[in-house]
C-alpha positions as CSV (number, residue, x, y, z in Angstrom):
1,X,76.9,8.9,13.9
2,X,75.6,6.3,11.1
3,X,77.0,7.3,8.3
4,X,74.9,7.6,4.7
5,X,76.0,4.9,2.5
6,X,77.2,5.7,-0.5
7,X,75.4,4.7,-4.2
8,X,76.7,1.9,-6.0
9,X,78.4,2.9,-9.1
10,X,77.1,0.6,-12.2
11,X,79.3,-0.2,-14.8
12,X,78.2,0.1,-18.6
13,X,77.9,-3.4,-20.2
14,X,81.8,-2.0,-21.9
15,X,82.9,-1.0,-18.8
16,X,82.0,-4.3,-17.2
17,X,83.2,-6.6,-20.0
18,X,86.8,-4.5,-19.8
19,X,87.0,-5.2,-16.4
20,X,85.3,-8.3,-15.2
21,X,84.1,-10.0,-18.1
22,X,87.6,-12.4,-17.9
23,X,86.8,-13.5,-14.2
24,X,83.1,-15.2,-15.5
25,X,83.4,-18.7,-15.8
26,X,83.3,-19.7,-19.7
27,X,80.5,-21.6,-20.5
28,X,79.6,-23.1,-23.6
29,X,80.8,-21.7,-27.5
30,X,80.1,-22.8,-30.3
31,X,81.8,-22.8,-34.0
32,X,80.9,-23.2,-37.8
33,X,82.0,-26.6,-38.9
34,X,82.8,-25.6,-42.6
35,X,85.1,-22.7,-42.0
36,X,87.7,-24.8,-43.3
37,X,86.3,-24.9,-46.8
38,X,84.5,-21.5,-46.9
39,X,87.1,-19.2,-44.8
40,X,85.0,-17.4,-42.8
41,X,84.3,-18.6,-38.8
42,X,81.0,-18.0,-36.9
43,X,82.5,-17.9,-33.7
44,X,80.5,-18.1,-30.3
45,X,82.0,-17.6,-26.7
46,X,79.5,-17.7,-23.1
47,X,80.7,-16.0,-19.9
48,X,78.3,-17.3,-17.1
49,X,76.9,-14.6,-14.8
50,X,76.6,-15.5,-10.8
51,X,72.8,-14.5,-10.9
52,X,72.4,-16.9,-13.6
53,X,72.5,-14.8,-17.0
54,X,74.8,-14.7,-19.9
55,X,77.3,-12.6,-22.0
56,X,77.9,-13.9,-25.4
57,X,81.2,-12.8,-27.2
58,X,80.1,-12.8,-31.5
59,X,83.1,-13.3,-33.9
60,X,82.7,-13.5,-37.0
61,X,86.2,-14.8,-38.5
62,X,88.3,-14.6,-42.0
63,X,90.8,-17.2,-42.0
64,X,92.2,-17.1,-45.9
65,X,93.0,-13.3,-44.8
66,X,91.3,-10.6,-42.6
67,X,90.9,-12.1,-39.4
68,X,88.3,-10.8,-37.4
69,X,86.3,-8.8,-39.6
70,X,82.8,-8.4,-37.0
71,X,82.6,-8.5,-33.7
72,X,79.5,-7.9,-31.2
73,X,78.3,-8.9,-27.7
74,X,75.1,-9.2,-25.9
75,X,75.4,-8.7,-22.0
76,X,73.5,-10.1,-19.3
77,X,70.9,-12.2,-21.4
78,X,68.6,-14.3,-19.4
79,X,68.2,-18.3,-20.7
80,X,65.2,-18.3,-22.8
81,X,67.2,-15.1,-24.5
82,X,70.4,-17.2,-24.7
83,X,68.7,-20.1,-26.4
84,X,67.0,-17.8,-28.6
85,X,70.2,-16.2,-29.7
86,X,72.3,-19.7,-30.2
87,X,69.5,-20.6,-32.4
88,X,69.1,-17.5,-34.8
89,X,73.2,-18.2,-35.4
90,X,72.3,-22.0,-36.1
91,X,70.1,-20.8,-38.9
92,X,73.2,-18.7,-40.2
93,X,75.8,-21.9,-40.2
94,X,75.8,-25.6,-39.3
95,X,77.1,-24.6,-35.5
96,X,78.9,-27.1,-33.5
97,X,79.9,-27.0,-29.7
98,X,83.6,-27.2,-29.3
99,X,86.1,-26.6,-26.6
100,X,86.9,-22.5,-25.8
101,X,90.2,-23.6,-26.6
102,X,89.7,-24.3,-30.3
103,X,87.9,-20.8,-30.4
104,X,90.8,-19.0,-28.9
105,X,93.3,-20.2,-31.0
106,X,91.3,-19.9,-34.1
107,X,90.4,-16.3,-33.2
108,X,94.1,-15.2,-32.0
109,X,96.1,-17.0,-34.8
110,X,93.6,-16.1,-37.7
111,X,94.1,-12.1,-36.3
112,X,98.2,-12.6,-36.2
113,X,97.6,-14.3,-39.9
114,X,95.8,-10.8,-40.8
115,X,98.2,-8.7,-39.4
116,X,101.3,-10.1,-40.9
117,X,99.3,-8.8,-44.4
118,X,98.5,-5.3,-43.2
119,X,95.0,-5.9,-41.9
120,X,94.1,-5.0,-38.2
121,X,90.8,-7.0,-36.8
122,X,87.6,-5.1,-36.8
123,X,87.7,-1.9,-34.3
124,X,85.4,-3.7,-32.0
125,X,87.5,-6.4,-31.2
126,X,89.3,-3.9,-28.8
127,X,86.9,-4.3,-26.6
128,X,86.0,-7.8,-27.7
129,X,89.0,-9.2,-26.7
130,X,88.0,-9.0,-23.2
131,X,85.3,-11.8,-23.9
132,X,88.0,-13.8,-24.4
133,X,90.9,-15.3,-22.5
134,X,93.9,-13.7,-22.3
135,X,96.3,-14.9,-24.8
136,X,98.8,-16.7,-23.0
137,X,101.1,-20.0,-22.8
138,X,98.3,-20.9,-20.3
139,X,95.6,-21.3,-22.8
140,X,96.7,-24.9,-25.1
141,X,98.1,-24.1,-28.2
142,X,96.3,-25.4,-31.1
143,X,97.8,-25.2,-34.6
144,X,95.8,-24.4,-37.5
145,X,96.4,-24.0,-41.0
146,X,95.2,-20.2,-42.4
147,X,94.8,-19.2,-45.8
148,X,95.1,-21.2,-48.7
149,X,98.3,-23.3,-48.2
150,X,99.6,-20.9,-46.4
151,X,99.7,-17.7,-48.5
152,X,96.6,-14.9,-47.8
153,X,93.5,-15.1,-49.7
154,X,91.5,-11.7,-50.1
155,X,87.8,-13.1,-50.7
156,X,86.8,-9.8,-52.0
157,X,82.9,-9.3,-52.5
158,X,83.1,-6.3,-55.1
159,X,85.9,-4.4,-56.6
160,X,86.0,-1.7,-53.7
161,X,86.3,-4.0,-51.4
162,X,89.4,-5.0,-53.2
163,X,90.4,-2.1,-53.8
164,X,90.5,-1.3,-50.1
165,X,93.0,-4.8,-49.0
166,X,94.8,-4.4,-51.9
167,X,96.8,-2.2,-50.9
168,X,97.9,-2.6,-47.6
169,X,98.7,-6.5,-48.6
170,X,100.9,-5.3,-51.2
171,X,102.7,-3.1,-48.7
172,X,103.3,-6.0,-46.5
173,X,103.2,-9.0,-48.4
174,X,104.7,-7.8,-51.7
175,X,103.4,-10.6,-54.5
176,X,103.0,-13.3,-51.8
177,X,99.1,-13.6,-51.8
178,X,96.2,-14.3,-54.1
179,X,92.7,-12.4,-54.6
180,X,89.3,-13.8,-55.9
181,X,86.1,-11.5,-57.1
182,X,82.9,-13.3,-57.2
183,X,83.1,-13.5,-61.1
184,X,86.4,-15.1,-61.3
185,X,86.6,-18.7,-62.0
186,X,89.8,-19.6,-59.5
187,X,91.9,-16.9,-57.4
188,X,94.8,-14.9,-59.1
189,X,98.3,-14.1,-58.0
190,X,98.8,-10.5,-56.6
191,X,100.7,-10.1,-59.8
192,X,97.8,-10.0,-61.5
193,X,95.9,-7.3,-60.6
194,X,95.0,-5.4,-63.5
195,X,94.3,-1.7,-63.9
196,X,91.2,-2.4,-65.9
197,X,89.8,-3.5,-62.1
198,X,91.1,0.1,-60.8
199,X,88.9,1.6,-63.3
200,X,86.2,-0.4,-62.6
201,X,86.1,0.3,-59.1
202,X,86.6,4.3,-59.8
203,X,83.3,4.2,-62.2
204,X,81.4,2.2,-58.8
205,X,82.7,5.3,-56.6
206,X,81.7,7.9,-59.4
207,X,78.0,6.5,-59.9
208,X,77.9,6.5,-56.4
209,X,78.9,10.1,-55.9
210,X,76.7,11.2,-58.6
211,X,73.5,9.9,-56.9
212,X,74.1,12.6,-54.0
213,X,75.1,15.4,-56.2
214,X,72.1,17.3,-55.3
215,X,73.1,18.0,-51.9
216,X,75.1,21.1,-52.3
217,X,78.5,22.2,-50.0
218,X,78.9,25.1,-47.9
219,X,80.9,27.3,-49.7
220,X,84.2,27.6,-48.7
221,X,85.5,31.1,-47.8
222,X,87.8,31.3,-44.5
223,X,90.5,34.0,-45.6
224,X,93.4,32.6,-43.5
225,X,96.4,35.0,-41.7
226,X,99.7,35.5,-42.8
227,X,101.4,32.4,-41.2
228,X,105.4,32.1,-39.9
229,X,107.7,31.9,-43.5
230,X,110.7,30.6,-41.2
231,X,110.7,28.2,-39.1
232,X,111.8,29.0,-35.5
233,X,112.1,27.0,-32.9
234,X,114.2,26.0,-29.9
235,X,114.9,22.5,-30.2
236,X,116.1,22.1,-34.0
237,X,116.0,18.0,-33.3
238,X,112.9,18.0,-32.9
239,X,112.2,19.4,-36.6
240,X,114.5,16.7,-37.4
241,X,112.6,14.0,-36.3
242,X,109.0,14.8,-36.9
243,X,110.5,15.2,-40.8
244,X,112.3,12.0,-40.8
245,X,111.0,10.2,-43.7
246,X,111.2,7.0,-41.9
247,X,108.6,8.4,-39.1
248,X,105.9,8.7,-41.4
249,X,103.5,5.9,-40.2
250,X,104.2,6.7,-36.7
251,X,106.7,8.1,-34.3
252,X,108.8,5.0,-32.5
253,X,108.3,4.9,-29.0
254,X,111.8,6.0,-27.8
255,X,111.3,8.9,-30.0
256,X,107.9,9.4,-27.8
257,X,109.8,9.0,-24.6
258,X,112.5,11.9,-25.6
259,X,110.3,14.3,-27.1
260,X,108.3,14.4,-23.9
261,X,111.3,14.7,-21.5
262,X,111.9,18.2,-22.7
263,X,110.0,21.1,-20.7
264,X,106.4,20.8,-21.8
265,X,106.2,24.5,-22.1
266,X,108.8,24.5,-24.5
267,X,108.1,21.4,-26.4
268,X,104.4,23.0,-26.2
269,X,105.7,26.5,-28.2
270,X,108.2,24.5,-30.9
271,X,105.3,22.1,-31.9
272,X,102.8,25.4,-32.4
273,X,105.8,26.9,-34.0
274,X,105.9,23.8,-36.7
275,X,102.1,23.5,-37.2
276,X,101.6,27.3,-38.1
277,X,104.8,26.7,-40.6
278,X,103.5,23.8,-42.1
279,X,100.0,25.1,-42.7
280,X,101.3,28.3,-44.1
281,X,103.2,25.8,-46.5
282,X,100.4,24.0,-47.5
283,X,97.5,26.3,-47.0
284,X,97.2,27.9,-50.5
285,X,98.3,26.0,-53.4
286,X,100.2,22.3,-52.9
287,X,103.1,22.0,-55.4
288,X,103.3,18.7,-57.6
289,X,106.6,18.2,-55.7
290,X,105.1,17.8,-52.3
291,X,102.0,15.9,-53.3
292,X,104.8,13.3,-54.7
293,X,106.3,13.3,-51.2
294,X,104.9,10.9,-49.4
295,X,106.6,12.3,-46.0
296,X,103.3,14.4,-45.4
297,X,102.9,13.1,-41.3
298,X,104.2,16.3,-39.2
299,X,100.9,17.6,-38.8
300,X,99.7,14.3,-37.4
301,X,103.0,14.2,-35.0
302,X,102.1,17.6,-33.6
303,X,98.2,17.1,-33.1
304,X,98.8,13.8,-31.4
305,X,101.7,15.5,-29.2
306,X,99.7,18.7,-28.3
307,X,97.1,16.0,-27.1
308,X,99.1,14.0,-25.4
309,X,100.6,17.2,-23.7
310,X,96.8,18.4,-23.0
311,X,97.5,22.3,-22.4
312,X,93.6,23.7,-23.0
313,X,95.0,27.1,-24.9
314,X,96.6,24.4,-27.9
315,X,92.8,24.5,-28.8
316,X,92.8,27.8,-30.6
317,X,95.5,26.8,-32.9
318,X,94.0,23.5,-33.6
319,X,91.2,25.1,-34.6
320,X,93.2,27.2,-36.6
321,X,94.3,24.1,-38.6
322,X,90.5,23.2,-38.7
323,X,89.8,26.4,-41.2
324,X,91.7,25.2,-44.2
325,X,90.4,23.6,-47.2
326,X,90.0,20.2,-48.2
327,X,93.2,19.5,-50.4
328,X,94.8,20.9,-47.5
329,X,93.2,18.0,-45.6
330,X,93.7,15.3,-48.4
331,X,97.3,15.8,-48.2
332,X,98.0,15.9,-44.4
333,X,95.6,13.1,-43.5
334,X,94.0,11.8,-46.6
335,X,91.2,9.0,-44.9
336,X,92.0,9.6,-41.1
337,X,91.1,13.3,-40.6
338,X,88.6,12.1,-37.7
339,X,91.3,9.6,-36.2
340,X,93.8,12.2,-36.1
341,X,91.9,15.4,-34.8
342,X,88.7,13.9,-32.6
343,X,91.0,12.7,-29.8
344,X,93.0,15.8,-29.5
345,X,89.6,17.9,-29.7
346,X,88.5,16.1,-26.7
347,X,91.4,16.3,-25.0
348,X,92.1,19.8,-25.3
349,X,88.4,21.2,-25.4
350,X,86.2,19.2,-23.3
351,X,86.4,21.8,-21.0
352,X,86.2,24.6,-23.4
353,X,83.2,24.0,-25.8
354,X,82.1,27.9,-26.1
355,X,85.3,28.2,-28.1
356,X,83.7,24.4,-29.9
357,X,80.5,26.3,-30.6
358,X,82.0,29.8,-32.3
359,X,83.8,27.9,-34.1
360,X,80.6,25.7,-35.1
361,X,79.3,29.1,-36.1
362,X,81.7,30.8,-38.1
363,X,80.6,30.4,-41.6
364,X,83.3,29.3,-44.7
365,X,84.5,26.0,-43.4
366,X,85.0,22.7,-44.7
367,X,82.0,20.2,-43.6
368,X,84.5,17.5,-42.6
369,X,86.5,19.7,-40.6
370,X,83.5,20.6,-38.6
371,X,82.4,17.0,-38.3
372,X,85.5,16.2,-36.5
373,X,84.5,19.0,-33.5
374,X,80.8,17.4,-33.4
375,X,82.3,14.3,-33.0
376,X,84.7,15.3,-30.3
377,X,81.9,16.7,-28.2
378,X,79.9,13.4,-28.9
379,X,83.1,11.7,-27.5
380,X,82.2,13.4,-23.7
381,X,79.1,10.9,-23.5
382,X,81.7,7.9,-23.6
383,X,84.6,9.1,-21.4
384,X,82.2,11.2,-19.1
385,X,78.8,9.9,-19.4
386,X,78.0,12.3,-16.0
387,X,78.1,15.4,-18.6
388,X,75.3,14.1,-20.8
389,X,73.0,16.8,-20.8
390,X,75.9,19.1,-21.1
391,X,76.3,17.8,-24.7
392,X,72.7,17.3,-25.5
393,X,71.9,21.2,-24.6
394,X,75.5,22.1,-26.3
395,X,73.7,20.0,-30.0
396,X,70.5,21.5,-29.1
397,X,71.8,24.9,-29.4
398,X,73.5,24.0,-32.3
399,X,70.6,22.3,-34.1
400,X,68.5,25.5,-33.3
401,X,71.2,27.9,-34.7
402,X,70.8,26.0,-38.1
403,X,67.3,26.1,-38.6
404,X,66.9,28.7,-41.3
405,X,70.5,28.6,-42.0
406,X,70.5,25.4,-44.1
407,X,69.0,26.9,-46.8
408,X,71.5,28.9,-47.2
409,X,74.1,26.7,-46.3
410,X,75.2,29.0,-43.8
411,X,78.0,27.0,-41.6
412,X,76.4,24.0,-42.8
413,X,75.4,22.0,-45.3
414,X,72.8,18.9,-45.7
415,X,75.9,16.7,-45.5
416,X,76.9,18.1,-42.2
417,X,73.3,17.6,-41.3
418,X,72.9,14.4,-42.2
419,X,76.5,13.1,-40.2
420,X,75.8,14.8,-37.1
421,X,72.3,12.9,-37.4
422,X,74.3,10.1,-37.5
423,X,76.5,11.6,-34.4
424,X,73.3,11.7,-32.0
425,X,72.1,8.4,-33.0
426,X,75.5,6.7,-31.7
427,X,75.1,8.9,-28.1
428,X,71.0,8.2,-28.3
429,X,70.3,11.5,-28.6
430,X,66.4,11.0,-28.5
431,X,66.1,14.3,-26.9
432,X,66.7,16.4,-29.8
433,X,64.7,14.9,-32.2
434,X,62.3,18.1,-32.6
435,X,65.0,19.7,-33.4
436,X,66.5,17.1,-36.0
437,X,63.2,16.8,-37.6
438,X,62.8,20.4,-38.4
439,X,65.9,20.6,-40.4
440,X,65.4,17.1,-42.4
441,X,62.0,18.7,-42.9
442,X,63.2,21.1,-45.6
443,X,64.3,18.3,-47.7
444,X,67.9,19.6,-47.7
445,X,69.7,17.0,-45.6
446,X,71.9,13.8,-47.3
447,X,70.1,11.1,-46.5
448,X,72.9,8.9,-47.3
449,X,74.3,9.9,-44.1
450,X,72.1,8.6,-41.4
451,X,68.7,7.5,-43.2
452,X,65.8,9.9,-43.3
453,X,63.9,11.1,-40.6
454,X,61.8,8.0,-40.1
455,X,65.0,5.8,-40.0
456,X,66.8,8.0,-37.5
457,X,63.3,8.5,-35.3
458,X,63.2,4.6,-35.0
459,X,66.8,4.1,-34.6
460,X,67.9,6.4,-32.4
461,X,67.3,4.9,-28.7
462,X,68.5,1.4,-30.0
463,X,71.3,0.1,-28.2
464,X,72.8,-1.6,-30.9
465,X,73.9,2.1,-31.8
466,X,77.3,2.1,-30.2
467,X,79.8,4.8,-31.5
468,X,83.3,4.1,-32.0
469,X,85.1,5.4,-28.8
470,X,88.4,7.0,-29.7
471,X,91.8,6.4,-27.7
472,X,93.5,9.0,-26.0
473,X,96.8,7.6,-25.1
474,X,99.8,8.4,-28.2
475,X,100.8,5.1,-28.3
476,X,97.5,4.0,-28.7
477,X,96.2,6.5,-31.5
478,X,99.3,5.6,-33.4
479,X,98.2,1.9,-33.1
480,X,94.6,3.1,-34.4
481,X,95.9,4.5,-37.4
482,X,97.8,1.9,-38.8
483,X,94.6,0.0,-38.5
């Protein structure tokens, strides 16, 4: 009997450049010849395809302080594309050819500069990296000089931007770097910094904020249970540790490793046990006292451990932490609500998205609450791009359920709107623009979120619309946020 032969499996251009990117023959890069002087790399790397095409690796590269702030590839380009492209980046700097070892070590070492301030490299260059050579003793070293005589730079373009570095250098660094704005003459110790620039950069947000005041919020209005007043669990170490002050950036591995050696089923009921405590604690009002603790990370430990555990029924009470309001949020996560829940959402309710939908449509919740359940669906496309019309029926059933409802801001809001346009732009969700249109056609949706309707229509099928895709593994998601 001949038996059928079985379809090829093709790889995404990320799935190929993870796996096989690295055995490609480098060909030619290329780098900016003044980086020296102005501190920021245009770095090109080639991988040469057998049938005769080209992946290019872009970098772009701060070397007083950031390290890799962009990254992007194009994959599979044929030569008259590939000369094109090498020549739209000689219009953006005078680039040079140069060996893929100068590259490497320029890009490696300028990255180790950042992160000895604080600063992680742009969340693309974790799949970037794979463009690249493994860094290794088997790559040359080459030595090069970062910063400016050795201390970090922060070439800050506005006072936001500063604002944003600023801190994490300080934590790091103490007073051992400098910072320049575009209107100072020569850069200024850390020392310096001023709270006349804090102001300034407070009055940039508020003007901001005030030019989407017109797009109302749902009202919030979820009348929460009675949760536990006493804390009960069976392993009374494990309170300890998930409360231990010096855990509050992230649990240490060997504190990983023990936790999960206990009976999941047990573990499984203590964290549930802590989260329904610690919600019930911080639920209603937040006392002065614990918004001056900065030990506010247990809920964090417990949604990355009921992931990593990945018992479906967790869902419900995850949810349950999804139906509070947003100081309650502010505190426990302040800018990585979406880092900390989307993963666990995934993991716990990609098989279970009726429960994702009722809760989609239960009216009195907190728009960025429910953006982190969109965006956990959205994450199916990425790790299981066979359920894709799964998730475009499970938005288009969504999408329908709001038409009318926006006007009254009925489990939703133009804001919510307006990001989960964003949403099915990054999974090209050109399916579903009827449906998108009909909502941004009542003139109720933020279009500081995704663009208006024209923007998202034209944008929406364009590859260059890649998502970020969220790790699942708890070592990993504690890596993602100390980025």
């Amino acid at each position: 009997m001949i038996k059928k032969q079985q379809p090829t499996k093709t790889l995404s251009p990320e799935q190929y450049i993870r796996q096989k990117a690295r055995t490609l023959p480098i060909g030619d890069c290329y780098l900016t010849g003044d980086w020296q002087k102005s501190g920021i790399a245009l770095v090109l790397v080639t991988r040469c395809h057998v049938k005769g095409t080209y992946t290019l690796g872009y970098f772009q590269v701060d070397t007083f302080c950031r390290g890799v702030v962009d990254c992007d590839y194009r994959f599979s380009v044929d030569s008259t594309s590939y000369k094109e492209i090498v020549q739209d980046f000689q219009k953006l700097g005078n680039l040079a050819k140069v060996n893929y070892e100068e590259v490497h070590n320029l890009i490696y070492g300028a990255v180790a500069f950042a992160e000895e301030g604080g600063i992680r490299p742009a969340p693309a260059f974790e799949l970037m990296q794979y463009i690249l050579e493994e860094d290794t003793d088997e790559v040359p070293l080459i030595d090069y000089e970062f910063g400016m005589n050795g201390q970090h730079l922060l070439v800050a373009n506005d006072q936001l931007e500063l604002t944003t570095y600023y801190p994490r250098l300080k934590k790091a660094l103490g007073d051992d770097f400098l910072y320049v704005l575009p209107d100072m003459e020569k850069p200024r110790k850390a020392s310096e910094y001023v709270l006349s620039e804090i102001k300034k950069t407070l009055d940039n947000i508020l003007d901001k904020f005030h030019l989407n005041i017109d797009v109302p919020e749902e009202t919030y209005s979820y009348q929460h249970p009675n949760y536990p007043a006493v804390l009960t669990v069976k392993h009374q170490w494990l309170v300890d540790v998930l409360y231990n002050s010096d855990y509050a950036d992230r649990l240490p591995v060997e504190q990983i490793q023990r936790i999960l050696a206990l009976p999941h089923d047990e573990l499984k009921a203590d964290l549930e046990q802590i989260m329904l405590y610690e919600t019930g604690c911080t639920c209603d009002e937040i006392s002065d006292e614990r918004w001056e603790d900065e030990n506010n990370s247990v809920l964090t430990h417990c949604i990355l451990l009921l992931g990593e555990l990945g018992y479906p029924d967790s869902l419900m009470l995850v949810l349950e932490t999804l139906r509070q309001n947003s100081s309650f949020y502010d505190y426990h996560f302040g800018d990585y609500l979406e880092e900390v829940y989307v993963p666990t959402l995934y993991l716990l309710g990609k098989n279970r998205l009726g429960e994702l939908m009722t809760y989609m449509k239960t009216p009195g919740f907190y728009t960025y609450a429910r953006l982190c359940v969109t965006t956990a669906v959205a994450q199916i496309v990425f790790h299981q791009p066979e359920r894709r019309e799964e998730v475009i029926e499970w938005f288009r059933q969504l999408l329908v359920f709001y038409d009318g409802k926006l006007e009254e801001r009925f489990c939703c809001d133009g804001t919510l709107i307006g990001l989960i346009a964003a949403t099915l732009m990054d999974i090209h969700a050109v399916e579903l623009l009827p449906e998108l249109k009909v909502l941004f056609d009542t003139g109720l949706v933020d279009e500081g979120c995704a663009g208006n309707f024209q923007e998202v229509e034209s944008e929406i099928g364009l590859e260059n619309n890649k998502d970020r895709i969220y790790p699942l593994t708890i070592e990993e998601r504690y890596e993602d946020l100390l980025r």
